[in-house]
N, C-alpha and C positions, 0 to 999 in steps of 0.2 A: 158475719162477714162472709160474704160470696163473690168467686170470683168465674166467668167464663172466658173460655178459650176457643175460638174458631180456626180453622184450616179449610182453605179450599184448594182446591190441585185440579189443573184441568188441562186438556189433550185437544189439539185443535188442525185437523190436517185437509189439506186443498189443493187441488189440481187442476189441471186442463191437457184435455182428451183432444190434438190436431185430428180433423174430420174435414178432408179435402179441402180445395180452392181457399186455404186461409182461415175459415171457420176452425172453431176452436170450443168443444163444449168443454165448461168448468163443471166441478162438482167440491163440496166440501162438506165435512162431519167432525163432528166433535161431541165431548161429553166433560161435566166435570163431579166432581164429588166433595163436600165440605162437610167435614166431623165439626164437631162441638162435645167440648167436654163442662161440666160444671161442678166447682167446688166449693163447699161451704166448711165454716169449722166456728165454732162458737166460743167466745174469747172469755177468758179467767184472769185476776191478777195474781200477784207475784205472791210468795210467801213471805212471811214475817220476816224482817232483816233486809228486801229490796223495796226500791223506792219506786221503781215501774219494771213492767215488763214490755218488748220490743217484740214483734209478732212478724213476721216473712211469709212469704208464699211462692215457694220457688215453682217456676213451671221448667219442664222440660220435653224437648223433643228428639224424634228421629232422625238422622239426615243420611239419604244417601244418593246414588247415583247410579243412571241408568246410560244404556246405549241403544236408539232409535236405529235402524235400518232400513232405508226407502230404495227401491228399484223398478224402476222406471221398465216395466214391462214390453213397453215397443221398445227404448231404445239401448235394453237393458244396462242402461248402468245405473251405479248403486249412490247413496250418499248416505254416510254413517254423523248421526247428530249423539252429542255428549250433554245426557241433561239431568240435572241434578231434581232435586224433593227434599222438603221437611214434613214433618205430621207428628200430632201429639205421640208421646213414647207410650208404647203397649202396656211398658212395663211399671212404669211412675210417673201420669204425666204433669203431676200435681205433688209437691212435699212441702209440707207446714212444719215449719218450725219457728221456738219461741229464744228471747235472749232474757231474763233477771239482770237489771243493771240494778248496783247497791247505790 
């Protein structure tokens, strides 16, 4: 039994540049990034005394949150954005475990 896990997270910022008489040149950039994890584990039954065994595959992630900053260079002011993220966890993003029911 296998199981994958994908994440993508992605950044996407756009503007417009006033350049005289009303004209207005836009510009925009962005980038994103998607992990993938994959897990396998090979399944066994129960010992003598249960009737089945009940198998799990817990996934876990990281979450946290960031603060954007944009300033507006001609007419300097600022606007402060609140943005959060999840992504597989570094540290276990994958834990198997088994239950014996009699």
């Amino acid at each position: 039994m296998s199981s994958t896990f994908s994440t993508t997270n992605s950044v996407e910022i756009s503007g417009g540049v006033p350049v005289g008489a009303g004209n207005v040149v836009d510009t925009s950039f962005g980038s994103s990034m998607t992990k993938s994890i994959q897990k396998g584990v090979t399944l066994k039954g129960p010992p003598a005394g249960y009737s089945s065994r009940q198998y799990y595959m817990t996934r876990f992630k990281d979450y946290g949150t960031f603060k954007l900053n944009e300033k507006n260079i001609f007419t300097g002011n600022s606007t402060t954005y609140n943005k959060s993220y999840s992504k597989p966890s570094s540290q276990d993003p994958f834990v198997d475990w088994s239950r014996d029911i009699k």
